[in-house]
N, C-alpha and C positions, 0 to 999 in steps of 0.2 A: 429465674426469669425466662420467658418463653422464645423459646430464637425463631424469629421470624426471617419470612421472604418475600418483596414487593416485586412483583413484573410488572414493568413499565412499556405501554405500548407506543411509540414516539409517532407523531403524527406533525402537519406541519402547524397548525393549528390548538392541538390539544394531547392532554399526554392522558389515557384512561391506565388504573394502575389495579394490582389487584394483590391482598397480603396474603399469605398463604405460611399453617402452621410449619414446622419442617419437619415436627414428626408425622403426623397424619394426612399433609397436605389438605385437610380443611382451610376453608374462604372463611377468614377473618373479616375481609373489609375489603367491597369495591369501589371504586369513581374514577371521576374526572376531573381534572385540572386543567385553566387554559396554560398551553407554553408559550407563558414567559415570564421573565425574570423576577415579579414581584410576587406573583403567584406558585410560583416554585420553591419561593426562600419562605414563604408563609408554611407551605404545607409543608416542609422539610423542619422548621419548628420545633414541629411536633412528634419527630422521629427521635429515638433515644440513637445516637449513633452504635452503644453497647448491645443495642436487643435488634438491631433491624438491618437486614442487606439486601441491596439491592441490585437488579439485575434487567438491562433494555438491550434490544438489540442494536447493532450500528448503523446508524440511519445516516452518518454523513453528518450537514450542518442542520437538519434539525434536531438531532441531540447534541448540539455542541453546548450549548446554554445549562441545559441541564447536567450532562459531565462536570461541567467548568463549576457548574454550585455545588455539585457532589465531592469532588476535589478539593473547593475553600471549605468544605465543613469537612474534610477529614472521613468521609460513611467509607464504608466498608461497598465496593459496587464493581459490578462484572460489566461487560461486553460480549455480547454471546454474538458469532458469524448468523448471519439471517439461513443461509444452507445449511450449519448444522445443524439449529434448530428445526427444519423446514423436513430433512433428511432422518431424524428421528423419532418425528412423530407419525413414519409408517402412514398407512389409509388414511386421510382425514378428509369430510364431507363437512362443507359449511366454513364461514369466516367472518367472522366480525374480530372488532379493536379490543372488544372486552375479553372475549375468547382470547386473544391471541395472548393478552397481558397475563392468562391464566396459565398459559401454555410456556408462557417464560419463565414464568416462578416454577412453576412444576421438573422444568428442563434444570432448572440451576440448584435445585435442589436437589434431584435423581444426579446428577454431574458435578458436583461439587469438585469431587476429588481430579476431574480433570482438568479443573476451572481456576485463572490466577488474577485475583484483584485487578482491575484496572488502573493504569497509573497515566495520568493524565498525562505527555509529553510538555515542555519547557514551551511558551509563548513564542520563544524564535521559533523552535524546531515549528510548533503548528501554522507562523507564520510562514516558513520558508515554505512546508507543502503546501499551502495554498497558493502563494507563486511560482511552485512548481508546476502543480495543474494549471495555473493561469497560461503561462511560458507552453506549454504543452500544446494548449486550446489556440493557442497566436498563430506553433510552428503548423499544424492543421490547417487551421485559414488561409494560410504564407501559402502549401502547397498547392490549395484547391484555387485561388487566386492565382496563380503561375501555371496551372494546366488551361486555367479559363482564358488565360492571357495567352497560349501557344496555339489553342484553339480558335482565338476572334484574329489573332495575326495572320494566320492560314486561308481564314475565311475573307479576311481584309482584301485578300488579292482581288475578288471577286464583286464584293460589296464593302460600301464606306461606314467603315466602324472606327473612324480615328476617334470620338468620343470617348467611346465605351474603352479604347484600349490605355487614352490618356487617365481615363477613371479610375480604371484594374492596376495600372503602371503607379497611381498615387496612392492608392491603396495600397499594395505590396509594400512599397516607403514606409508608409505608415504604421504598419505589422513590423515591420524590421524595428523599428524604432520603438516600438511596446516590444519586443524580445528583449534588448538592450538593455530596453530601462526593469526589465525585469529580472533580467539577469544582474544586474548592478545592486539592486535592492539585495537579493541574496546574498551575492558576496559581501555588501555590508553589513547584514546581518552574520555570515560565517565571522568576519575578521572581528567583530565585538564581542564576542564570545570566546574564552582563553579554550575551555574543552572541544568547541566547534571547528576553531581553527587547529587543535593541535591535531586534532584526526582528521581535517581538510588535507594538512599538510603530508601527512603519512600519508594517505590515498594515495594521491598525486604521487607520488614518487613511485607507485606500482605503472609500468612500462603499460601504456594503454586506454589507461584510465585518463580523461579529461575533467575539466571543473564539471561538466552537467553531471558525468558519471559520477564523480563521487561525493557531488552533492544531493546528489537523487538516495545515494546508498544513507548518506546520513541520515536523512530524511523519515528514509523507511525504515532505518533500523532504529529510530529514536536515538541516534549517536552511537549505534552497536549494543544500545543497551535492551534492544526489543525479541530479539533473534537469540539462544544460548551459545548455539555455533553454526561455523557454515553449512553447513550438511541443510540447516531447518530453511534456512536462508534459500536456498538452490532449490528447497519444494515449492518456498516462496514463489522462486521466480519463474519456476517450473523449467529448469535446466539439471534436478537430480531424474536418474533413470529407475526405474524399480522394476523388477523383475514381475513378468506375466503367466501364470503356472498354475494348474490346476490338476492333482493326482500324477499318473504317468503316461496319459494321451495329450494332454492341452499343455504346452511349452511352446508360449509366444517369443519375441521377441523383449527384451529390456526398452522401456519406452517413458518418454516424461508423458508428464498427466497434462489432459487438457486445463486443469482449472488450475490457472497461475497469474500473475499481475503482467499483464500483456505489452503493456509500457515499459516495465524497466526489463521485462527479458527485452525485449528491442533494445535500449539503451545498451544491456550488455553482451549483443549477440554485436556493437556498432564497437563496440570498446576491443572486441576480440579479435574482430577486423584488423581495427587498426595495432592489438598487439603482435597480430601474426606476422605481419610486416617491419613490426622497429624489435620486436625481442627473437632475439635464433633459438633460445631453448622452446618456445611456444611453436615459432616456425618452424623447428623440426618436428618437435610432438605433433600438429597440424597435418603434415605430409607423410608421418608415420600413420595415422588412423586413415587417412587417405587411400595407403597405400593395402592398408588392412581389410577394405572390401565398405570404407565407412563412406553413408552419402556425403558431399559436403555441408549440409547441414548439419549435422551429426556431428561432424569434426569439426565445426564453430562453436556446437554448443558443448561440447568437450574442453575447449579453451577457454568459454566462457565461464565454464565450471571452475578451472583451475582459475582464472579470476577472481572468482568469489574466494577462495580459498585465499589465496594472495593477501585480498582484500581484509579480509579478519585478519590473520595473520599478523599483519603490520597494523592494522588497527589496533590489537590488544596487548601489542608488544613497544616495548621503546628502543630496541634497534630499529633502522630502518631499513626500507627493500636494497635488495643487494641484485645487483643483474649478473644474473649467469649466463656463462658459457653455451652453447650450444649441444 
């Protein structure tokens, strides 16, 4: 039997897919399907789960329907990063949907070996990030609403804006109140789940770490099950350093990389803060790199580091954190 490969190009409207042999990379079969649910379980049918795999890239929520049918039938199906693919194919002139669905079969077949099945994450877990980014998009609004509101109070002195600032003032309420209730939905979602809560619980007991922090980590690490160790985790979040070197003239500095999840290093450059302050071994470590020639940013995201580390730690283990001495 012929082992094939479908790249699927996800669009918000229509998915064009393209099969491709995986010895010769010859085009089996091109089209189009609309996305959605009834027309996806149609064509899907007709795929032997044994002869056929499949491969789109992460488009967010207009491949979630499609995942989620690929998952209830058991297919064999990747996730390819949109950069790596983008970053591989060198020169490219010209773009279309169909092209591109050719360009992902091609990629996941030339990559196989560095490529690991996609496992769809638990219905909490993908509920909780979605009200995570919701919670996220509120505290955003919260802010820009409170500089607008510092701003017309200033201006108030001058011209009458009681209106606009009774407006801004009800609104802000109103944002508080959607943070709340979104933050309550999670934690009901953490506490019905026996595996959710028991590495809720471990987190939290790492010196620093708050509910948002260590349900953002959940989150992202699909329960610690996403990431193999810390180390992969910290590229994640762009707080590992890697050395900058080229022969024996170019010797930069060790430096994080720019492409990292920009949200939760915030979240735990805010965690490291506040561990500097209640744990002494961090707060020395902190004032040692200080002292060492490190900017202070440098030596946040050095605590930060030893966070994540923490973090796994008592996540994979059934002691729990123990606070040390200074």
């Amino acid at each position: 039997m012929k082992k094939l490969t479908v790249g699927i190009d996800v669009s918000k409207d229509q998915l064009d897919f393209c099969i491709l042999d995986n010895q010769d990379h010859s085009v089996i079969k091109r089209g189009v399907i609309p996305n959605s649910k009834a027309a996806i379980t149609s064509w899907l049918a007709n795929l032997a789960p044994q002869q056929y795999e499949l491969s789109m890239e992460h488009t967010g929520h207009y491949g979630a329907m499609l995942a989620w049918l690929l998952s209830v039938k058991h297919m064999c199906f990747y996730m390819i990063n949109p950069l790596a693919l983008k970053k591989s194919m060198g020169i490219q002139r010209g773009k279309t949907d169909a092209v591109d669905a050719y360009r992902i079969a091609s990629y996941t077949i030339g990559n196989k070996h560095k490529l690991k099945p996609y496992e769809l994450p638990t219905e909490k877990l993908r509920k909780i990030k979605v009200l995570m980014t919701a919670r996220e998009r509120f505290v955003k609004i919260s802010v820009q609403l409170k500089n607008s509101l510092k701003g017309s109070q200033i201006l108030n002195k001058t011209i009458s804006l009681e209106e606009l600032i009774n407006e801004e003032e009800r609104q802000i309420k109103s944002i508080k109140k959607s943070i709340l209730l979104v933050e309550k939905q999670m934690m009901e979602l953490i506490e019905t789940s026996e595996e959710l809560k028991d590495r809720y619980h471990k987190v939290m007991k790492v010196i620093g770490v708050g509910p948002i922090t260590a349900i953002k980590c959940i989150a992202e690490t699909d329960n610690f099950l996403k990431f193999p160790n810390a180390r992969k985790f910290s590229c994640h979040c762009g707080l590992a350093p890697f050395p900058y070197q080229s022969g024996s003239s170019v010797k930069g500095k060790s430096k994080t990389h720019y492409l990292r999840n920009k949200s939760l290093k915030s979240t735990l450059f805010k965690a490291a803060g506040s561990a500097i302050q209640h744990d002494p071994q961090l707060k020395t470590y902190y004032h040692r790199k200080l002292k060492e020639g490190k900017h202070k940013l440098s030596a946040l995201n050095a605590v930060a580091n030893k966070l994540v580390l923490r973090i796994f730690a008592v996540a994979n283990r059934d002691e729990p954190f123990v606070k040390l001495v200074a």
